[in-house]
C-alpha positions in Angstrom: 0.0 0.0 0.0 1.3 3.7 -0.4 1.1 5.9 2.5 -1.5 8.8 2.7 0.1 11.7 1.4 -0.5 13.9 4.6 -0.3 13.2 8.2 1.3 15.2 11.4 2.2 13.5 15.0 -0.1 14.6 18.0 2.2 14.3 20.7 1.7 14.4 24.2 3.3 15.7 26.6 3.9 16.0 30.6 5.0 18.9 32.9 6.7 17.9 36.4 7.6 19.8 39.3 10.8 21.8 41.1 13.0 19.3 40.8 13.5 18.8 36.9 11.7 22.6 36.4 9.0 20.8 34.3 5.3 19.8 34.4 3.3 17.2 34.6 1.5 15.6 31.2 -1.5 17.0 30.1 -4.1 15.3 27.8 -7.6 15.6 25.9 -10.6 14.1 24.3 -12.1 14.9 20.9 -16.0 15.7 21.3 -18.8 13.7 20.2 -19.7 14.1 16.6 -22.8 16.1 16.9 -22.5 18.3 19.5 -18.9 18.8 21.5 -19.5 18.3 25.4 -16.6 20.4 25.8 -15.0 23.7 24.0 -13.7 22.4 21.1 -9.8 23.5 19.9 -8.9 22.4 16.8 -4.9 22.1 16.3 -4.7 25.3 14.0 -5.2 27.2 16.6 -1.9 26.7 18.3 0.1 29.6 17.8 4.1 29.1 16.2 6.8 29.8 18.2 10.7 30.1 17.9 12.4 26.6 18.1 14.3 27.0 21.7 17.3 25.7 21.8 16.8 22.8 23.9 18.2 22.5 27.8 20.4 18.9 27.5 21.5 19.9 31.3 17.2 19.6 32.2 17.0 16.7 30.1 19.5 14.7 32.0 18.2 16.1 35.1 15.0 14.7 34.4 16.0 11.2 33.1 18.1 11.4 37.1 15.1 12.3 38.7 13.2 9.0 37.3 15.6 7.0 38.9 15.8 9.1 42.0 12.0 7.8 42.4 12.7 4.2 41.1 13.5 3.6 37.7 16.5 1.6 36.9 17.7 3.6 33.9 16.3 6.1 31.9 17.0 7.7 28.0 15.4 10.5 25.9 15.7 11.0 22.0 15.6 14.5 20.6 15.1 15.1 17.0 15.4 18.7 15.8 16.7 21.4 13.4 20.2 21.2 14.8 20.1 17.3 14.5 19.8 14.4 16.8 20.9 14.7 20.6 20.6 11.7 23.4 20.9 11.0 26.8 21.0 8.0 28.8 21.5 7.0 32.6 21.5 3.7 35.0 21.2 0.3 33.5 19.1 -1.5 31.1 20.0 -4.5 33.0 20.0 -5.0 36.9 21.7 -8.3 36.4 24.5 -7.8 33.6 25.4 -4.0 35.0 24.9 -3.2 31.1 24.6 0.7 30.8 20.8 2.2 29.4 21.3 2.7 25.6 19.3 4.8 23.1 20.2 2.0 20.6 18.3 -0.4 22.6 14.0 -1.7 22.3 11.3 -1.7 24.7 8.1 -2.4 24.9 6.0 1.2 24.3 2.5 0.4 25.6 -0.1 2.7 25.0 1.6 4.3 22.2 0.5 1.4 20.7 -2.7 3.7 20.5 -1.8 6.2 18.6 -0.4 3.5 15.5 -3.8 1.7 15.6 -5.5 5.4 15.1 -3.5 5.8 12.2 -4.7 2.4 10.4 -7.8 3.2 11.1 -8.0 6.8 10.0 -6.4 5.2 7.2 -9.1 3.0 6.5 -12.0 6.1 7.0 -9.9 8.0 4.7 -10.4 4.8 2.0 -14.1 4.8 2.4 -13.9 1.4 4.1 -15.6 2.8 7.4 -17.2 6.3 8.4 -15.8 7.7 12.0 -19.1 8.9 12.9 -20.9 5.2 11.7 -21.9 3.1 15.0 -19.7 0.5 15.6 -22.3 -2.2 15.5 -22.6 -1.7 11.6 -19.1 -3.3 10.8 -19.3 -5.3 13.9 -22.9 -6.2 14.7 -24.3 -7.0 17.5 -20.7 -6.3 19.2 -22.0 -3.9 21.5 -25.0 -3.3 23.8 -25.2 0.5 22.7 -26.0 0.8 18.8 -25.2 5.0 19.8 -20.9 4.1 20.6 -19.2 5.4 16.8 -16.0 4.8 15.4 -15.0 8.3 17.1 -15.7 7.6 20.3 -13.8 5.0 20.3 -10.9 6.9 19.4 -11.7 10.0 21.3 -12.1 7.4 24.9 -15.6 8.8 24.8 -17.3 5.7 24.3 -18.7 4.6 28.1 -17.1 0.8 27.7 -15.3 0.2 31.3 -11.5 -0.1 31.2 -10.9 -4.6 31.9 -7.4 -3.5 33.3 -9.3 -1.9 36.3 -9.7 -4.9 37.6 -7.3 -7.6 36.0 -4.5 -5.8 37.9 -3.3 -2.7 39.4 0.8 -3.0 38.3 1.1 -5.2 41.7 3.2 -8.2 41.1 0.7 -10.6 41.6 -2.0 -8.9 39.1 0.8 -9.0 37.0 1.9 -12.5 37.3 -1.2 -13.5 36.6 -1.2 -12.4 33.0 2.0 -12.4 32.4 2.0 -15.5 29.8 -1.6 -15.7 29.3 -3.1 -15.5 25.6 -6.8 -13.4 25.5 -8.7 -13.0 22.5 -10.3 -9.8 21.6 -13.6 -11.3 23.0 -12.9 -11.9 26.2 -11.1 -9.1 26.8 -14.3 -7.2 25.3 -16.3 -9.5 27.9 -14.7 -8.5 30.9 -15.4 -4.7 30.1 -19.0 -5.6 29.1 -19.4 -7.0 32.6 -18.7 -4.0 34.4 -21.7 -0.8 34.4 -20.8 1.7 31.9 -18.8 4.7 32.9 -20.7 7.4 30.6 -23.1 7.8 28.1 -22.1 7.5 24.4 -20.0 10.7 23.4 -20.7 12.2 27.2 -17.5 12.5 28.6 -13.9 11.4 28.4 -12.9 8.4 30.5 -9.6 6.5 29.1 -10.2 2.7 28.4 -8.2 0.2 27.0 -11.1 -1.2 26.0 -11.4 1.3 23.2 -9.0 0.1 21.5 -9.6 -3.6 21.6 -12.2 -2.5 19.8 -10.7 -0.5 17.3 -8.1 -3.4 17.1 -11.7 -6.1 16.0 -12.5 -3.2 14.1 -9.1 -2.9 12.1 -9.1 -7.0 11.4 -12.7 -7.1 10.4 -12.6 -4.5 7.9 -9.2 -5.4 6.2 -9.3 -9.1 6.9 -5.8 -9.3 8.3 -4.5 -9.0 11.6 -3.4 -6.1 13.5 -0.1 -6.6 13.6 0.6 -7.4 9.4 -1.2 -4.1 9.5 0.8 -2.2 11.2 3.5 -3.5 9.1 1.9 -2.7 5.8 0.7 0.7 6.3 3.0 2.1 8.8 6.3 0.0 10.0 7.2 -0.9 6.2 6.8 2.6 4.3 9.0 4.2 7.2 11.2 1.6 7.6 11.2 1.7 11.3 13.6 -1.6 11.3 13.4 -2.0 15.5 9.4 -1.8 15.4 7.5 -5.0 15.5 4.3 -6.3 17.1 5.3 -10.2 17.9 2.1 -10.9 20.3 2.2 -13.4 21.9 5.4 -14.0 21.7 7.2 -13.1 25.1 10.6 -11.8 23.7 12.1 -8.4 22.5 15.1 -9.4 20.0 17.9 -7.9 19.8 19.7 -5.3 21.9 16.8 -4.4 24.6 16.1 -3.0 27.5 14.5 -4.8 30.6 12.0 -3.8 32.5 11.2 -3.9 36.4 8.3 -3.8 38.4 8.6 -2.6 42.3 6.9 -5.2 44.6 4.3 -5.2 47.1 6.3 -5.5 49.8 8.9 -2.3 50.9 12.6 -3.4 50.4 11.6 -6.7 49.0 13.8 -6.8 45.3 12.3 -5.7 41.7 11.0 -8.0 39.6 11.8 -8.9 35.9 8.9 -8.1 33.5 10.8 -8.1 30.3 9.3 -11.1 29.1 5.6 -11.4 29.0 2.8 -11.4 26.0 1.1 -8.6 26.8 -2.0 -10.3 25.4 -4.3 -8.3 27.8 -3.3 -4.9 25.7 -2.9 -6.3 22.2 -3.8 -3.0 19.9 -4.2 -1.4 22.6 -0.7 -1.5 23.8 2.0 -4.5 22.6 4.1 -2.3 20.0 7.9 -2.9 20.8 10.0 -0.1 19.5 13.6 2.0 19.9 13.7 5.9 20.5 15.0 6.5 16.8 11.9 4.7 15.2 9.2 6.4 17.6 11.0 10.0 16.5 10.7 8.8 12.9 6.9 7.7 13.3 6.0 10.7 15.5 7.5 12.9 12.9 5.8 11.3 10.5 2.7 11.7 11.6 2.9 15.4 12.4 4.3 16.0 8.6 1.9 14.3 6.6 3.2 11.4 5.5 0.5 8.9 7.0 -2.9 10.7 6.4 -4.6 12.7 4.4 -4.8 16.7 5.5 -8.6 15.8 6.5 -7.7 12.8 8.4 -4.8 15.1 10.7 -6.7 17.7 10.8 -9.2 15.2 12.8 -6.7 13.6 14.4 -5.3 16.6 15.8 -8.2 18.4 17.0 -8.9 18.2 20.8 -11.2 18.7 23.4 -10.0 19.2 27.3 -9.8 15.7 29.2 -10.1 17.8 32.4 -10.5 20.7 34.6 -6.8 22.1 34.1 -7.1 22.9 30.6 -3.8 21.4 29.9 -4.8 17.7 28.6 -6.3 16.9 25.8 -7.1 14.0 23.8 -7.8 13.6 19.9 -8.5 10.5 17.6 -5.6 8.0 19.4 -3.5 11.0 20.1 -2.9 13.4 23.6 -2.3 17.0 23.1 0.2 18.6 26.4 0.0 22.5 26.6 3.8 23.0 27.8 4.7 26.3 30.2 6.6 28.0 27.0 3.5 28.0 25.3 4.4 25.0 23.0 1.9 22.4 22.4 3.0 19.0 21.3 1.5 16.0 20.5 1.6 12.2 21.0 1.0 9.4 23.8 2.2 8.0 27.0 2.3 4.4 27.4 2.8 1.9 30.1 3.6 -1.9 30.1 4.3 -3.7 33.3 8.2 -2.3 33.9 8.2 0.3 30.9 7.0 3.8 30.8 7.1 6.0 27.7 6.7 9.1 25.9 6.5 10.1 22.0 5.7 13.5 21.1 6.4 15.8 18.8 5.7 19.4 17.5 2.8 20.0 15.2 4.6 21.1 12.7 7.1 17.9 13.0 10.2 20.0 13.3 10.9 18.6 16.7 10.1 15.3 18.4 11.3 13.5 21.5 11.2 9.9 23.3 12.0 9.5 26.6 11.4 5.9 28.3 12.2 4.6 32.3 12.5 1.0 32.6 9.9 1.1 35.6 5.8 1.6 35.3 4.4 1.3 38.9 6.2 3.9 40.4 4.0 7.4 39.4 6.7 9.4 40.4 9.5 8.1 38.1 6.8 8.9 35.7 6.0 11.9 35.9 9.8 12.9 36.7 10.4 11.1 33.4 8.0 13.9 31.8 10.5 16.8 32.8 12.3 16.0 29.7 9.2 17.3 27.8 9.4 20.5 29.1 13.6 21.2 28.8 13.3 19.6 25.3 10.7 22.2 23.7 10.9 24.8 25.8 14.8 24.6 26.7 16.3 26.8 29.2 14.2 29.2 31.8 15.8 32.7 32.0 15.9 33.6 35.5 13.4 36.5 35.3 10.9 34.0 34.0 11.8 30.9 36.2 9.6 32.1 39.1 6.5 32.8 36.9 6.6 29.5 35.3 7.1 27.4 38.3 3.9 29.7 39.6 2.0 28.2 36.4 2.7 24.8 36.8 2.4 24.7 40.6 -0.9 22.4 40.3 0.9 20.1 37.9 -0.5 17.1 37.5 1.4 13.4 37.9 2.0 11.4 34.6 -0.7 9.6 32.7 -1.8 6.1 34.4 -2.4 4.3 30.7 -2.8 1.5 33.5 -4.6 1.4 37.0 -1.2 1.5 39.1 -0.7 2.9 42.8 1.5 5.8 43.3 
């Protein structure tokens, strides 16, 4: 297949506290179809802004600060004007000693997200499926609500409770209990479908995995292939992200990788070893394994057009508020982060049991960034791990500034929980 001619990257991103000068991430929902149930911002509005050089000094600081709350290692990825830049600290692996490396693949989660949204804005864009068509037309009788679209879906707007809720809450035992277990899209569906509803159809935002299950049924059913040779064809292929690959069920990342770690239940008892697990209970909602190299490359992408159409960004892009702060956002498969410089950038967060992520970029592609800590149930390291968001785009605070931004982003918020996880 040839790619879409046009397509940006929504990137998301997070603003932390004092100690790394940043902010915590910030997300949003598209509206329903008919009639918004928030103030709707399309991504035209942002306003440009001078590329900052970035602050490599915050970036590290940042990447130390997720360990300093429990991550074994951390790295970030910059892409820009000026070329690429990294930064790396700690281990990828307790055992061998061997350094973190920006070479080296992980497991990206709920990124995952935002590559499904592309095949299946892909697939709207082909006439194969309409976003605002019920779901129950291409998949009938899937769902008990013939009112849940194709958008809400993608938007998280759809009601259908999150299975992860209760399947586990990143302990080690919720995780061990999935760890080389193989679900089908059904019962994965089933387990949200046993649970009450969490909204009305297009009423309000409320992130669920369970989304994109669906969306994953909905990709498979409509092309007649799975997921994961369609990721290939339409995405991994044309970009030639060579370190991206979607191997469920198998349990293994090849090649040079890093591992991941959960902390346990129990204080001083030693981390765990999650590297190797099927992450069946995600599938299209979260299995992707990738390299920072490959996620700048896709994010960048995305944000310049070379995956959808201009109609299909444009949708993709626009956002609505996901809450009260008017910092998050959420598009089609995509978060929008409103940074303390002004910049906005788009993308996702993602968590897998011992791996949390970012990928975001600029809307205008120039710039993108991944950052990853080789921990997930630690909220902390996460949201320290989104302090390289803000000394990426927004690079160095003058002094006669510092105190007024640190006054903005004194109600940050922590990082994104993609999964249930205690803090």
């Amino acid at each position: 297949m040839t790619v879409s001619p046009h397509r940006r990257l929504a990137v998301s991103a997070t603003l932390i506290a004092a100690i790394v000068g940043a902010m915590a991430p910030a997300t949003a929902a598209h509206a329903a179809p008919a009639k918004p149930a928030v103030p709707f911002a399309p991504a035209s509005a942002a306003a440009p802004t001078a590329d900052p050089a970035p602050d490599m000094e915050g970036v590290t600081a940042a990447l130390k600060a997720a360990m300093a709350n429990g991550a074994p290692g951390a790295m970030a990825r910059l892409t820009g004007p000026d070329g690429v830049r990294t930064r790396a600290v700690g281990v990828r692996d307790r055992v061998s000693g061997a350094a973190m490396d920006t070479r080296a693949r992980f497991r990206v989660g709920s990124v995952s997200k935002t590559f499904s949204s592309v095949v299946l804005l892909q697939l709207v864009d082909e006439g194969a499926l309409e976003l605002d068509a019920p779901v129950n037309r291409y998949l009938p009788g899937l769902l008990p609500d013939d009112r849940i679209t194709v958008r809400h879906l993608l938007t998280h707007r759809s009601g259908l409770a999150d299975y992860t809720d209760k399947m586990f809450a990143q302990t080690v035992p919720g995780f061990e209990a999935v760890r080389n277990r193989v679900f089908g899209y059904r019962e994965l569906l089933d387990l949200s479908l046993a649970e009450p509803r969490t909204t009305e159809p297009g009423a309000a935002y409320k992130y669920s995995n369970t989304n994109f299950v669906v969306v994953g049924m909905l990709i498979e059913k409509v092309t007649g292939k799975a997921v994961g040779r369609e990721y290939e064809r339409r995405i991994i292929e044309p970009l030639r992200l060579r370190h991206t690959s979607y191997v469920h069920p198998d349990t293994r990342i090849k090649g040079t990788h890093v591992r991941g770690y959960l902390h346990p239940d129990e204080a001083g008892a030693p981390l765990v070893d999650s590297t190797e697990q099927t992450v069946s209970w995600a599938q299209s909602a979260g299995a992707i394994i990738s390299d920072p190299a490959d996620l700048n490359t896709f994010m960048t992408a995305l944000m310049t057009g070379r995956l959808l159409s201009p109609r299909m960004l444009e949708a993709m892009t626009s956002v609505t508020p996901t809450d009260a702060t008017n910092t998050r956002f959420y598009g089609l498969g995509l978060r929008r982060y409103d940074l303390t410089c002004g910049t906005r950038v788009y993308g996702h967060t993602g968590t897998v049991q011992g791996f949390y992520t970012y990928a975001f970029a600029t809307r205008d592609g120039r710039r993108s960034l991944s950052a990853m800590a080789n921990t997930s149930n630690r909220g902390a390291a996460n949201t320290a791990l989104g302090g390289t968001l803000e000394a990426a785009f927004c690079g160095k605070k003058p002094a006669a500034t510092a105190s007024a931004r640190t006054a903005r982003s004194a109600a940050t918020l922590p990082a994104e929980a993609d999964l249930p996880e205690r803090r």
